[in-house]
Structures are given as C-alpha cells and as structure tokens.
C-alpha positions as semicolon CSV with decimal commas, in nm:
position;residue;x (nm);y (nm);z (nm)
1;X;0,000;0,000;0,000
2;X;0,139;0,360;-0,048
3;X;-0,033;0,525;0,209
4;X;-0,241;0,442;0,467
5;X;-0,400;0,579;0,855
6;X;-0,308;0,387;1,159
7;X;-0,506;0,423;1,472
8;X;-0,378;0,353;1,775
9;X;-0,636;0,253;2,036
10;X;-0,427;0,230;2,304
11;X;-0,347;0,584;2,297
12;X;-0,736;0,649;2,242
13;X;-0,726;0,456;2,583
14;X;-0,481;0,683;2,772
15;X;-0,705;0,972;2,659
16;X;-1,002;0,844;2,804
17;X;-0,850;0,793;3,103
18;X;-0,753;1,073;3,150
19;X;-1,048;1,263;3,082
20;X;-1,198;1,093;3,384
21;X;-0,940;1,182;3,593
22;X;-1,050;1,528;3,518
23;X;-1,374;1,526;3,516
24;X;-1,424;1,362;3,840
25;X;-1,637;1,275;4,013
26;X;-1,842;1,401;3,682
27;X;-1,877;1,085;3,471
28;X;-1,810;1,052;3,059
29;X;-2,022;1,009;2,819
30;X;-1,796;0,959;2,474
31;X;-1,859;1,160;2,148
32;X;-1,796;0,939;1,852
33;X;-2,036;1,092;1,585
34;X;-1,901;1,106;1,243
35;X;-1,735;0,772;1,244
36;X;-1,545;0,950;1,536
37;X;-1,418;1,215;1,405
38;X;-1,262;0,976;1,126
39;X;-1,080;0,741;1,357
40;X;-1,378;0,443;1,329
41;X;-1,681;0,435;1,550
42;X;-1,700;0,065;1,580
43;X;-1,364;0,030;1,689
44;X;-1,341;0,333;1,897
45;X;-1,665;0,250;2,082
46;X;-1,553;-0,142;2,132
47;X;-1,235;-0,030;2,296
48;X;-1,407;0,213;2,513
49;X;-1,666;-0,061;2,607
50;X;-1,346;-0,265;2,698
51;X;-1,275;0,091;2,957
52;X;-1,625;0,047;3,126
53;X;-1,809;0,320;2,929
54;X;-2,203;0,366;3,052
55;X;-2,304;0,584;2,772
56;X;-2,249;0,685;2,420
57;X;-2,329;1,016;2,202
58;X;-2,389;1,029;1,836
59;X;-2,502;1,265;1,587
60;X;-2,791;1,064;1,341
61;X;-2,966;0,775;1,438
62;X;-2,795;0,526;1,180
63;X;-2,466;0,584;1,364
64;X;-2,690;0,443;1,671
65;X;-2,830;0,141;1,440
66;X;-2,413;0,061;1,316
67;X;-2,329;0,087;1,718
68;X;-2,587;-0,161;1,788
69;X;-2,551;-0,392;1,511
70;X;-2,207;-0,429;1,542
71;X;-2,271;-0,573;1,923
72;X;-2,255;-0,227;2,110
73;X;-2,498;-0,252;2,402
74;X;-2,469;0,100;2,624
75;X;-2,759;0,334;2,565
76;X;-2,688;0,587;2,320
77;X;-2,812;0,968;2,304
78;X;-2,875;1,074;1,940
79;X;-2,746;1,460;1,929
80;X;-2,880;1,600;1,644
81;X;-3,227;1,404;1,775
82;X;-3,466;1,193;1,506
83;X;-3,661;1,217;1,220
84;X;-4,056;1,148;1,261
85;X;-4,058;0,825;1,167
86;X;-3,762;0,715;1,378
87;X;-3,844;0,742;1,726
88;X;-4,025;0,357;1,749
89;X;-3,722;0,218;1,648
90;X;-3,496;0,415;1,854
91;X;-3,678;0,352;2,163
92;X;-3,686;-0,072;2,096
93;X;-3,327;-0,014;2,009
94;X;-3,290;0,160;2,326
95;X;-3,133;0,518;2,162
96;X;-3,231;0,814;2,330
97;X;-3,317;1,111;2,132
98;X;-3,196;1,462;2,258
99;X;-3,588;1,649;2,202
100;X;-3,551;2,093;2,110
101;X;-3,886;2,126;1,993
102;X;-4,263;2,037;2,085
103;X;-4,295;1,787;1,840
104;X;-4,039;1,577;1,982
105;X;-4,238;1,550;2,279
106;X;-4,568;1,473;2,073
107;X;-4,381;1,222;1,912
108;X;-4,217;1,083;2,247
109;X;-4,550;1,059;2,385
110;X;-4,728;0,868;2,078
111;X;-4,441;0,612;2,049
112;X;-4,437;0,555;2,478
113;X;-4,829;0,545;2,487
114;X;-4,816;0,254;2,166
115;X;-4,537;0,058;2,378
116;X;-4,637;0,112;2,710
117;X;-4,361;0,256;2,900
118;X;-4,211;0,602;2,923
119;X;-4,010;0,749;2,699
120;X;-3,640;0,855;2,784
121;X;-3,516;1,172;2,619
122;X;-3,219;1,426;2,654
123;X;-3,363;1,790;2,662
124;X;-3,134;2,045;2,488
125;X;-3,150;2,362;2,653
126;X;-3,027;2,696;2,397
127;X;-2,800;2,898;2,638
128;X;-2,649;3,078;2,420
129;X;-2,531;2,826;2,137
130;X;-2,802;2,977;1,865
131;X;-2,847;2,638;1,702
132;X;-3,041;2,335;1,844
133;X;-3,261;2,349;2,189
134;X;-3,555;2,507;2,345
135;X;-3,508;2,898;2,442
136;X;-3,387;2,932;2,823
137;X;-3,667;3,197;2,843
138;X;-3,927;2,917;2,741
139;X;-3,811;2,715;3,062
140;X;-4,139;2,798;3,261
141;X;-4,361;2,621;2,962
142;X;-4,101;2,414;2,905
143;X;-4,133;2,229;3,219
144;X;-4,545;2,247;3,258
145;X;-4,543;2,042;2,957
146;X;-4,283;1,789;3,061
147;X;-4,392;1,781;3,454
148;X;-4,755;1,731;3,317
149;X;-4,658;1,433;3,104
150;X;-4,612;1,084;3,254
151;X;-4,507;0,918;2,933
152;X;-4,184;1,071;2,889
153;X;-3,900;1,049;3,157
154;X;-3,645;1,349;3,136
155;X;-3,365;1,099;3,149
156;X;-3,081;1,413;3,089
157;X;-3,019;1,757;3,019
158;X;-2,795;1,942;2,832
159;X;-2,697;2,267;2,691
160;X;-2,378;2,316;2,411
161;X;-2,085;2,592;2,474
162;X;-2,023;2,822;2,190
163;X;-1,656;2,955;2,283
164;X;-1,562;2,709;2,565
165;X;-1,194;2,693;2,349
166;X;-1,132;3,028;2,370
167;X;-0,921;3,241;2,648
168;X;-1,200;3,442;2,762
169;X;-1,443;3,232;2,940
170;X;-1,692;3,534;3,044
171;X;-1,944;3,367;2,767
172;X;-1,951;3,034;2,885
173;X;-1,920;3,120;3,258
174;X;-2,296;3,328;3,136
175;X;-2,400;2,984;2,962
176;X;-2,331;2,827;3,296
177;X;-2,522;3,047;3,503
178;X;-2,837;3,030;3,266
179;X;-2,819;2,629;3,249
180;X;-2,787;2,681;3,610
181;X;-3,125;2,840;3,627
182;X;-3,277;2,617;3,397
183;X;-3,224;2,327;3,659
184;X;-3,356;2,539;3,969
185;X;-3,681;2,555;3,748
186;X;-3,676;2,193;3,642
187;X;-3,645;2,094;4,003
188;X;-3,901;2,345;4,131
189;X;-4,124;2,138;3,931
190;X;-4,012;1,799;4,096
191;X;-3,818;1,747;3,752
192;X;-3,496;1,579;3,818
193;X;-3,288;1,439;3,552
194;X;-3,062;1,192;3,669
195;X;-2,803;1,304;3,362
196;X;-2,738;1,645;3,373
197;X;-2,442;1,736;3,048
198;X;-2,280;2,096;2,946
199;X;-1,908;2,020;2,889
200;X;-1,756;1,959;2,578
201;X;-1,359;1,908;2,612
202;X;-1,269;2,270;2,637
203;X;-1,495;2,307;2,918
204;X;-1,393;1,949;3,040
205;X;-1,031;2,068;3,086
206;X;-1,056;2,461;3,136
207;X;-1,446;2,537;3,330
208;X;-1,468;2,305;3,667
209;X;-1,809;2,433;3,753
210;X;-1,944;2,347;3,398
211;X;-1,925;1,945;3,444
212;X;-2,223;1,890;3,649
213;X;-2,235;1,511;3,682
214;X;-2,175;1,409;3,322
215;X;-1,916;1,565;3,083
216;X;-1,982;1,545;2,731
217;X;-1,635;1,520;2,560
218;X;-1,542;1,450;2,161
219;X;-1,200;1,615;2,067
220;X;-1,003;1,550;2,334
221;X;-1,075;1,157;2,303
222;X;-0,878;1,157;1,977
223;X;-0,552;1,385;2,027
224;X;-0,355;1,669;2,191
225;X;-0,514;2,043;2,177
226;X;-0,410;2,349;2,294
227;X;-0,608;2,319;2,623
228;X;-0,490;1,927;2,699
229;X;-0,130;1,918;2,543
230;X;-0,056;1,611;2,741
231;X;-0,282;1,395;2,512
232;X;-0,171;1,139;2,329
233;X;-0,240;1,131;1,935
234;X;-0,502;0,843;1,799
235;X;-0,477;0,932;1,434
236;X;-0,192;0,879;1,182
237;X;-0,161;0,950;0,820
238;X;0,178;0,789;0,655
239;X;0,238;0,739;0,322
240;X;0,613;0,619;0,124
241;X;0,881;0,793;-0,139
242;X;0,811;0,694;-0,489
243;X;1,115;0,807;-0,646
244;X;1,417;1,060;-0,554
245;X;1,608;1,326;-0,815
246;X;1,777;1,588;-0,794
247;X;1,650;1,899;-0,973
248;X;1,861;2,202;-1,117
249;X;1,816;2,568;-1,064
250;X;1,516;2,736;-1,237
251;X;1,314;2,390;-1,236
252;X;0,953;2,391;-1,186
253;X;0,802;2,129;-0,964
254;X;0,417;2,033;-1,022
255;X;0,134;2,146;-1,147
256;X;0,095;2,541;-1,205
257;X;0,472;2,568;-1,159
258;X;0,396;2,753;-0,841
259;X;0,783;2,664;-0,667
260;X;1,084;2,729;-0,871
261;X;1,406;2,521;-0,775
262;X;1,649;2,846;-0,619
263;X;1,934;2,635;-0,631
264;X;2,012;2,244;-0,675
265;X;1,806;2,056;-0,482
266;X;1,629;1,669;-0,455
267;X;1,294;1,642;-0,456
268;X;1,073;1,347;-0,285
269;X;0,759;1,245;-0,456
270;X;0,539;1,109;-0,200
271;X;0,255;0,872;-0,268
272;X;-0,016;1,065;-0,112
273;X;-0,269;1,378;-0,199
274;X;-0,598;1,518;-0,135
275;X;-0,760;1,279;-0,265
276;X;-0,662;1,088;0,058
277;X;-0,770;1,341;0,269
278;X;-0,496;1,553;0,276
279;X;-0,522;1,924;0,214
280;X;-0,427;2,079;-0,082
281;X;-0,416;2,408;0,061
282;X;-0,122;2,290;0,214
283;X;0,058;2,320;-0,137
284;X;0,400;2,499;-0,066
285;X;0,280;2,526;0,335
286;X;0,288;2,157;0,506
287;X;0,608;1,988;0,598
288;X;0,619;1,598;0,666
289;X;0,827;1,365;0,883
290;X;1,123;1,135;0,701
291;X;1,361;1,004;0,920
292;X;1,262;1,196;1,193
293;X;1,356;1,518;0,985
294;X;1,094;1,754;0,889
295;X;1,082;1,839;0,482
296;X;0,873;2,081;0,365
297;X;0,620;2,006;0,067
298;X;0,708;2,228;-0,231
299;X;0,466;2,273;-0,556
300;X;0,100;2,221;-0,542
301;X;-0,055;1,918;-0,393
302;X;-0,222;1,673;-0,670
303;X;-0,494;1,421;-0,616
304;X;-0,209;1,115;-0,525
305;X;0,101;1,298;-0,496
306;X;0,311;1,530;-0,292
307;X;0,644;1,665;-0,381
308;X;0,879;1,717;-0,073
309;X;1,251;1,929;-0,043
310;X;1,493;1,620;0,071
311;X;1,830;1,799;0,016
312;X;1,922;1,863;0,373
313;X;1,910;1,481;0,421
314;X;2,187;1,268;0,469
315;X;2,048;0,908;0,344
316;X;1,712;0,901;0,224
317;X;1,544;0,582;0,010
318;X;1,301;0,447;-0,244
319;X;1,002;0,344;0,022
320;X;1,128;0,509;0,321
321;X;0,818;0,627;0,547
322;X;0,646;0,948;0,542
323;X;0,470;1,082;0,797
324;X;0,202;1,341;0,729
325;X;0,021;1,328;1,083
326;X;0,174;1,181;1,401
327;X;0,512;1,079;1,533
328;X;0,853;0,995;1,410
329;X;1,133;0,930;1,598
330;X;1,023;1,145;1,852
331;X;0,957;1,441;1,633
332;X;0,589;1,507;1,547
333;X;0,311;1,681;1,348
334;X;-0,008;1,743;1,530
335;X;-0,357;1,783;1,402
336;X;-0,383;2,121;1,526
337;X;-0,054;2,209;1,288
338;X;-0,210;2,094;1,001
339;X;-0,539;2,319;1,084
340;X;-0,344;2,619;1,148
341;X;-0,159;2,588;0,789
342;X;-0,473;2,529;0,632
343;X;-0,716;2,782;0,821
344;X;-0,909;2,559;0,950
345;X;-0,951;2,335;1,242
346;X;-0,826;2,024;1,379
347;X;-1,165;1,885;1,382
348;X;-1,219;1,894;0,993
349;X;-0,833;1,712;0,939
350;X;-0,915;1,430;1,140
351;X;-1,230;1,336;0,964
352;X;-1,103;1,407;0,637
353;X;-0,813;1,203;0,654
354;X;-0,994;0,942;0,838
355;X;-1,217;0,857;0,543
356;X;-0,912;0,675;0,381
357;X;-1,059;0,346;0,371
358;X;-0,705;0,162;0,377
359;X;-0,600;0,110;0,826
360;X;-0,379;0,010;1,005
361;X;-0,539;-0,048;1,364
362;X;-0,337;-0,119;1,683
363;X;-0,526;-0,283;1,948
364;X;-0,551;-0,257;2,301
365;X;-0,246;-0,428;2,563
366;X;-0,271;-0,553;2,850
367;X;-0,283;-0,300;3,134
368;X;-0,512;-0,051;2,896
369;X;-0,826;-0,278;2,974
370;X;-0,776;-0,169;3,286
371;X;-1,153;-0,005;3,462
372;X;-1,176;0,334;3,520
C-alpha cells in the first residue's frame, strides 16, 4: 500500500482515562459521531466498552443502528435528535433522542403510549449556542409540559458551549449560570434528571463548575489540543517515497509551476494527496516527517502525490516512510498544525483524513483494559 491511517487505540485509551481523571467525580459520556471524528466508530466505541463506558453520544440515528448492530450494548443519546418516523425504532433499540422542539415530545408521547412505557429523552436547553434546543426563556412552559406528562421520563439535560476553546471564558461562565437556572426551574417542578451534560472538552479541561455530573467530551478523546497538550495522538496519516532526483536551478516542480528550484536541490515524490484526505491548501505550506527530519512540501498538492525538499538529508530511500500526521522518531506533526496551515480546524483534518478506507489499527495491551 502507499499510504495508509493507523489508529492507535491504546493511545485512544490513555485519553479516556484521563479525561476521567478530570472530570471527576463528573462521569463521561464519549462523542464518537461522524465515524469519530474519522478514527472508526466501531472500533473506537468497542475499545471504550473494553474501559467500562455507561453511555455513548452520536449525531444521526444510523450511527446508533451501526453501534448496535455491530454488538454495542450502552444506551446511546442521538445529538442532532430523530426524524418522525424514527423514534419507534430508537426507543426498541434503546437510543435516546436529545428532544428541542414540541414535536419531539408529541412524538415521544405517541411512540411511549403505543409501547407502554415512558419514553427517555435528553432535553437540549439553547444557552447561548443559537443552534439546536428550546429557548432558556421558554423554561417555565417548558417544564409544565414535561412535569404534566407521565409518558416521557427526562432521562438528561444538556446545553452546548459556543466559545468554551477560547481564552475568555466570560461567555460560557454566562451559559453556565443560565443552564444553572434552567435546573432550579426543572427541580421546582419535581423534575430531576438523573443526567445532567454541558461540557464539551474545552470546558472538560478549562471550566470546573461546567461538568455537572456528566461531561460530554469529543475532541479530546482523539488527540492533543491546545487546552490538553498532554494527550496522546489516535490518528496517523503515513504514506512512502516513490522516487528521488535531484533537480537544477530554475526547475519547476508540479502542477501550475507555483515553486521554482532556487538552487540544486532533490525532490521526494510522496505517494499521497488530497484525494486521501490531505489538504491541498497545504501546497507549498505543510512539511512531513522522514527520518525523523521535517521536509517541507514544495509545488502544489495533486490528487495522489506530494512533492517534498529532501536535500538537507543525509540518506534518504526508495520506500522510506512518510509521515504526514503523528510521530517519528520522537519528532511530530499534530492535528492542530495541520489546521493552522490550512485555516481551519483540527476537527475537519481528522475526519477528512480518516475517510481513507485503507488502516492500520493497533489494538488494546494488556494493562489498557484496565476499569476506570
């Protein structure tokens, strides 16, 4: 193979340990929507089983229906909640649906009076987000309609941070204080959710008061950021040298002729390109990992091929390994590298490499199996 992504789920391990050594005595419930974030929800969510996991969190409700067919027995809150016609089947399948709007609830109700039994649900509260979840302001309806309603059990609630990452907390510290609120009211009317979520990793890591009893974490399972540096990277992309030469002055190297040779030089073509994920806006930006030396990419990125400035290395081969994400010989290139070269964030690298359907997957050893 000439390239490929290996995903080590023993570091994935490490992370989720230490998340809950954070977080405590807040519990986790794990974020793999999106085939998390690239790095394989089946696998991911089989190793975390292995780690004791109560709960998972998903975006759609086929991600649920994959979990569960693939053996995956935890209940499972749907994020971005269901369609109309999904809610029987999620509640046999036991997925719970995070409701933002009345309908939800009139659907909730329908599906737990035809099966006799009350329907869990996650209630999304809009603090400040802007996107999914009832208005805080609605809270006093809100909660007449659920209090007055025997068929559905408010299993959790939940709220999202919109700047949790950033230095100034003042906006999620507000967020806090109206979720705070919210829960006064909900218990006022003898409404007490036994899951009550608001942290995402930033707030995990950096806001204390925002991790109620569950924390709610997706990033920080899958790699070092800027607020958890100790993390330990999941996600690799590698790919090998196809051929070697050296170039004159005054050559042009790929397409466009965007980088002009200053001087003599050997050039590396790699056998990777966006078409595996990797971005082209990176053309003339990125660097890579050969040898544990970083080279920088020079000339536009093509659909399977990089080209790479190899001069200042002593010994370099046909096949030798290239690392695009991860670690070499102790040297590495982050996720959040690539982002910042490409203006964008590490969130969008992971799951774009991470569709590369050819993996390399390192299982779990010994002590990792360890219970938290």
């Amino acid at each position: 193979m000439h390239n490929w992504v290996e995903i080590d789920l023993n570091a994935l391990a490490n992370n989720y340990r230490r998340i809950c050594e954070v977080a405590e005595p807040a519990k986790v419930i794990p974020v793999i929507k999106s085939d998390a974030y690239g790095h394989g929800m089946v696998d991911v969510a089989k190793t975390l089983s292995e780690l004791k996991v109560e709960y998972f969190a998903v975006s759609k409700f086929w991600e649920a229906v994959k979990l569960r067919d693939a053996g995956i027995t935890q209940p499972i809150v749907i994020l971005s909640g269901l369609e109309p016609d999904e809610f029987d089947e999620a509640f046999v399948r036991n997925v719970r649906p995070v409701v933002f709007a009345d309908e939800h609830l009139e659907y909730c109700h329908r599906v737990a009076k035809k099966r006799g039994s009350p329907y869990p649900v996650h209630v999304k509260i809009d603090t400040g987000m802007g996107r999914l979840g009832f208005q805080a302001f609605r809270i006093k309806e809100l909660t007449s309609k659920l209090s007055g309603d025997n068929r559905i059990f408010v299993e959790g609630i939940m709220t999202h941070f919109a700047d949790a990452d950033s230095e100034d907390k003042s906006f999620t510290e507000k967020q806090c204080e109206l979720f705070q609120k919210t829960l006064m009211c909900l218990k006022r009317a003898g409404i007490h959710p036994p899951y009550v979520h608001a942290a995402n990793s930033a707030a995990t890591f950096t806001v204390p008061r925002s991790r109620f009893n569950w924390v709610r974490p997706g990033l920080a399972l899958y790699g070092p950021t800027p607020f958890a540096p100790d993390l330990k990277p999941v996600m690799s992309l590698k790919a090998k040298v196809l051929q070697i030469k050296e170039v004159a002055s005054g050559t042009s190297i790929g397409y466009g002729r965007t980088f002009i040779a200053p001087r003599t030089m050997r050039i590396a073509t790699v056998s990777v390109g966006y078409s595996d994920g990797y971005p082209r806006s990176l053309s003339n930006k990125g660097s890579v990992l050969i040898n544990g030396h970083k080279c920088n990419i020079v000339g536009r990125i093509s659909m399977n091929l990089i080209t790479v400035d190899v001069t200042h290395l002593e010994k370099i081969d046909i096949e030798n390994e290239v690392v695009l994400l991860g670690n070499q010989k102790g040297k590495t290139i982050s996720a959040d590298e690539i982002a910042g070269k490409a203006d964008t964030i590490s969130y969008e690298i992971y799951c774009r490499i991470g569709c590369n359907p050819v993996r390399r997957i390192f299982p779990l050893v010994g002590s990792c199996v360890q219970a938290e």
